[in-house]
C-alpha positions in Angstrom: -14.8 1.3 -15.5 -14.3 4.9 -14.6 -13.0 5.0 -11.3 -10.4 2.5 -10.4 -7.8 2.4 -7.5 -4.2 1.0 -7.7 -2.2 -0.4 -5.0 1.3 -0.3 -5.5 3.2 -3.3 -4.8 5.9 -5.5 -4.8 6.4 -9.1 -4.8 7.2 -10.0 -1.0 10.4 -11.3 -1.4 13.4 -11.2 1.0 15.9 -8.2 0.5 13.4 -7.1 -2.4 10.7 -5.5 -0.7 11.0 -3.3 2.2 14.7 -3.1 2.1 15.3 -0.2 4.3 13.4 -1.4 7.3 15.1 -5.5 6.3 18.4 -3.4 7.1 17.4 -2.3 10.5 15.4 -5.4 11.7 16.1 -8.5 8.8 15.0 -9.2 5.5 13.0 -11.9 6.7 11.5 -10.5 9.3 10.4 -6.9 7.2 9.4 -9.3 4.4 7.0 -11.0 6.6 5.5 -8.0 7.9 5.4 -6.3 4.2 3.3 -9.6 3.1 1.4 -9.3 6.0 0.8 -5.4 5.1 -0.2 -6.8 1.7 -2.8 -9.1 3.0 -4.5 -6.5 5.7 -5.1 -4.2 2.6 -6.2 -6.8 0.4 -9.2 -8.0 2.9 -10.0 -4.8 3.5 -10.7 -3.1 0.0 -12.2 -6.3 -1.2 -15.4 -5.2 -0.3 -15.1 -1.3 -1.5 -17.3 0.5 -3.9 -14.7 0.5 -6.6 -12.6 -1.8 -8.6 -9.4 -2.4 -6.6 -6.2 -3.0 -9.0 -2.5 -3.9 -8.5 0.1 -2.1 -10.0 3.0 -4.8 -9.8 6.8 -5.2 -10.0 9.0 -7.5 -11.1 7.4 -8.5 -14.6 6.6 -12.3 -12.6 5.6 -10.5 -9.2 1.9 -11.6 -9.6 2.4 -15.5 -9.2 3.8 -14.5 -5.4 1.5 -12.0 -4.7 -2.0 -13.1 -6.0 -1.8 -16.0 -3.6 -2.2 -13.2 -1.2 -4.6 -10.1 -2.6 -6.5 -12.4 -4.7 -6.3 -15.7 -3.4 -9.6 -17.1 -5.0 -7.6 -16.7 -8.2 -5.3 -18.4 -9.9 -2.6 -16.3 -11.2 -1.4 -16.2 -15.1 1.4 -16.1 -16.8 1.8 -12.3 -17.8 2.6 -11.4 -20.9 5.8 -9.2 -21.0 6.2 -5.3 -21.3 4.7 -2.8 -18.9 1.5 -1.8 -18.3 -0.2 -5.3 -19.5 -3.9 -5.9 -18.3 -3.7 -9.1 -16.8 -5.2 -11.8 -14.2 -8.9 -13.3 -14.0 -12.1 -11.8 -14.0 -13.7 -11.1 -10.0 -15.6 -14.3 -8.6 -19.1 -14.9 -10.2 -21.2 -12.8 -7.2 -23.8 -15.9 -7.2 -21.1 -18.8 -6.0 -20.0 -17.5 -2.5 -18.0 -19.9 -0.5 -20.2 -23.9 -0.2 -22.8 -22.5 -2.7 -24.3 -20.0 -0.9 -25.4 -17.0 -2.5 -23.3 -13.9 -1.7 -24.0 -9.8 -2.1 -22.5 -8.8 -5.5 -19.2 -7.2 -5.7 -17.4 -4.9 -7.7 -15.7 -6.2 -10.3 -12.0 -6.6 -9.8 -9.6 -3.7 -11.0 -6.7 -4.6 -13.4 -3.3 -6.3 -12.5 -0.5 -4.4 -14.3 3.2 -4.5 -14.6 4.9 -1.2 -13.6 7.9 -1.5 -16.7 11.3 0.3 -17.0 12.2 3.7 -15.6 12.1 5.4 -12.1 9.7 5.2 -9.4 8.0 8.7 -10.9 8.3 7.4 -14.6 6.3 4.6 -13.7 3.7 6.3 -11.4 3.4 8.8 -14.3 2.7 5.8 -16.9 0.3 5.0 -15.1 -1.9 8.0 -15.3 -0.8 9.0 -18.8 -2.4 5.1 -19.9 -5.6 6.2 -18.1 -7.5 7.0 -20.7 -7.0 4.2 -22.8 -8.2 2.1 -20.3 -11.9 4.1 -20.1 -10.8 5.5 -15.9 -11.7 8.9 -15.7 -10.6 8.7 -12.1 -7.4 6.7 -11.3 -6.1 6.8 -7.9 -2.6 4.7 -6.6 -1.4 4.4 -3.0 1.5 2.8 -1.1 1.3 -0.4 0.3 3.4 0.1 2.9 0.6 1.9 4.6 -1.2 -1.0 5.9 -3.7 1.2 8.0 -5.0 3.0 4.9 -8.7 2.8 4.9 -11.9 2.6 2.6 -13.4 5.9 3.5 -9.8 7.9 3.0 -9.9 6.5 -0.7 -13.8 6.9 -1.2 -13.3 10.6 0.3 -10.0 11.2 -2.6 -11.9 9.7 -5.3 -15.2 12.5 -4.2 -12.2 15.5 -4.3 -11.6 14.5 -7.6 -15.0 15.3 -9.0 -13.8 19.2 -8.4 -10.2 18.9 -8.6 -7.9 17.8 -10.8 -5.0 15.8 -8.1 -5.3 14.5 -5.1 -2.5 13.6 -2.6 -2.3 12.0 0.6 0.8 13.5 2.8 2.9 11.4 4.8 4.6 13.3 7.4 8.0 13.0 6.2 7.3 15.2 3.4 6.0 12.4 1.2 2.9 11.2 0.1 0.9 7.5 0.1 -1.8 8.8 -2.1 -2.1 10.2 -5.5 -5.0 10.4 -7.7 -6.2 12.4 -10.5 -8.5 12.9 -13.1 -6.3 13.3 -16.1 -2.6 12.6 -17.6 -1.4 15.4 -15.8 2.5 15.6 -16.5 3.2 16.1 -12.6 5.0 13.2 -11.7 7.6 12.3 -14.3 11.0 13.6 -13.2 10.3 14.4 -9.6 12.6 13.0 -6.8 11.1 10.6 -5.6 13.2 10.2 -2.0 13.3 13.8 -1.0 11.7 15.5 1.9 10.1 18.4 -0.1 8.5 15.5 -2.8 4.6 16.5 -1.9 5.6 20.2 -2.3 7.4 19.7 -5.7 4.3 17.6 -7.4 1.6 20.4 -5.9 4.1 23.6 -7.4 3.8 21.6 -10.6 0.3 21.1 -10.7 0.1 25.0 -9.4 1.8 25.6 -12.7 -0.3 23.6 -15.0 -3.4 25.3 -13.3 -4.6 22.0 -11.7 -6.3 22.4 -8.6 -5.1 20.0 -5.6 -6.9 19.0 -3.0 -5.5 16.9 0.1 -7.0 14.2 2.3 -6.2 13.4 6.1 -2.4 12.6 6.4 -0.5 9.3 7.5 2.8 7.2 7.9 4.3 4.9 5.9 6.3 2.4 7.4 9.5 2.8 5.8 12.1 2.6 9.2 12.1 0.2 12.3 11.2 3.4 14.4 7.7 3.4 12.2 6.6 0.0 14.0 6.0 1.4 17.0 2.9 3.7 15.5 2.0 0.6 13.9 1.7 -1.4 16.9 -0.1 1.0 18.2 -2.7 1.2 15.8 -2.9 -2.7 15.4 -3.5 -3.3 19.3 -6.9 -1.2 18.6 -7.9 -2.0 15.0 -10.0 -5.6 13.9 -8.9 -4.9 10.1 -5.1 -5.8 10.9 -5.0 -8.9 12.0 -2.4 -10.2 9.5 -0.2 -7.4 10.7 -0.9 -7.8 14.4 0.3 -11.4 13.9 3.2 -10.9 12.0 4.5 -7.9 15.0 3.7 -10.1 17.4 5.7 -13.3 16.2 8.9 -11.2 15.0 9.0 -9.1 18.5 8.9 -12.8 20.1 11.5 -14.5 18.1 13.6 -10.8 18.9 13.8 -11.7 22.5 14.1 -14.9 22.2 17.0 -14.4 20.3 18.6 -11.5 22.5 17.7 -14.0 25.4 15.2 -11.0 26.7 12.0 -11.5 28.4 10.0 -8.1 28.3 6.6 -9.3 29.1 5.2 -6.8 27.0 1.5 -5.9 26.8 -0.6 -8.4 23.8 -1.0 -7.2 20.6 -4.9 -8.7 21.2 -7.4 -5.9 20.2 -9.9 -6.1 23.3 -12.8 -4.2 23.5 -12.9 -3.6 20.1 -11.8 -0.7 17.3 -10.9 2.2 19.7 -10.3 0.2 22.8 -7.2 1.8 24.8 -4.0 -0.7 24.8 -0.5 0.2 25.6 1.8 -0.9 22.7 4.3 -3.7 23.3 8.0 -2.4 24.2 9.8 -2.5 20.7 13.1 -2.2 21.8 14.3 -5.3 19.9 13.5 -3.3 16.4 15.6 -0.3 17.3 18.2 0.3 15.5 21.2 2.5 15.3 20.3 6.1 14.2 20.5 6.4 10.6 19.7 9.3 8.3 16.1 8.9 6.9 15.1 8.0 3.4 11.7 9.6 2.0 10.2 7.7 -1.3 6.2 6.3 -1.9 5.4 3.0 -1.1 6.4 -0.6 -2.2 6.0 0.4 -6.1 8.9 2.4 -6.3 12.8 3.0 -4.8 13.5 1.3 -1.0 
């Protein structure tokens, strides 16, 4: 196991997980898309050519979220203290669904609990126990990125090869992606919700004389405002079903409860990935202006 990707998560709980956005629009409703998030990423990376891990919070947040990333599995009871290898092996590649024989897989990556400190602590823990584990190549993203796809991470994991970090930029001045091909001391002590974050971790590396390299940049979706890019991706893209659904049903209860009737354009992909379609009016997420918050993903501060 030499290359291995993380995904950072929570466990998708109401007024946990995506708090920010549960402010704007609900904790219900932000949950619901966050677990739908969760689920899109999870069927998507299941057939990549690498080991996919999680890299989890709370210390019990696998029994809630291996239902959902892992549902073939049956989760265990983790042993406490952070960064504990845990949960079942991959499926045997020969016993595919009714008996049938399926194309091997890659193993599955490891399930570990994130443990005490701040968001950067924790992402720096994660790197600094590389080794140890036998990864010469460790990537971790967000997972409040939903749209994040195979190729981005297979492209990072090729950078690293010649360089020594990788990042993904988000264009509030965060990132989604970092990756790197040692313990480099870069993240530890950073903050995390700033806009200048990204520009902070690459003057560190700069100093350690690591190279950087970047891949194509992204959103997270952090704010109700971010739902409307996300719409707009889903109405084109097959590989977000789960977060199609989960727009498409909170929008609906929103003007059902605002007594509004929009008639909005369907959240149906048609025509397949790339087909035009006009987003549906969002209006019921909008909240009040409010200054914005910058941090990475679902691992770390909301």
């Amino acid at each position: 196991m030499t290359a291995v990707l993380y995904v950072a998560a929570r466990a998708p709980r109401p007024g946990f997980a995506k708090t920010r956005l549960g402010k704007a629009i609900g904790h219900a409703a932000a949950n619901a898309l966050y677990t739908a998030f969760l689920q899109d990423l999870a069927a998507r990376f299941a057939s990549a050519p690498f080991p996919v891990g999680w890299y989890v919070t709370p210390e019990d947040a696998w029994e809630s979220l291996a239902p959902l990333v892992r549902p073939e599995c049956t989760p265990p009871h983790p042993t406490m203290g952070p960064l504990h290898p845990h949960g079942p092996p991959a499926p045997s590649p020969a016993s595919g669904r009714g008996g049938a024989d399926v194309t091997p897989t890659v193993a599955a990556g490891p399930v570990l609990i994130q443990g005490p400190g701040d968001w950067g602590v924790r992402q720096q823990a994660l790197f600094s126990e590389a080794p140890a584990r036998g990864e010469t190549r460790t990537i971790l993203v967000a997972s409040d990125s939903p749209q994040l796809t195979v190729e981005v991470v297979v492209e990072a994991f090729a950078l690293l090869e010649q360089h020594d970090l990788v990042l993904g930029p988000v264009d509030d001045g965060g990132y989604y992606l970092v990756g790197m091909r040692g313990p480099w001391p870069v993240l530890g002590g950073v903050p995390m919700s700033t806009r200048t974050v990204l520009a902070e971790i690459v003057a560190r590396a700069e100093q350690l004389g690591l190279s950087v390299a970047l891949v194509e940049p992204t959103f997270d979706v952090d704010e109700a405002e971010d739902l409307e890019r996300l719409a707009a991706l889903a109405a084109q893209r097959e590989d977000l079903s789960a977060t199609r659904a989960a727009l498409a049903k909170e929008i609906g209860d929103r003007r059902q409860e605002t007594g509004e009737d929009r008639g909005g354009a369907s959240l149906a992909p048609t025509g397949g990935v790339g087909a035009g379609l006009a987003p549906p009016d969002l209006t019921p997420f909008r909240p009040l202006t409010e200054e914005r918050a910058f941090s990475f993903g679902d691992g770390g501060e909301e």
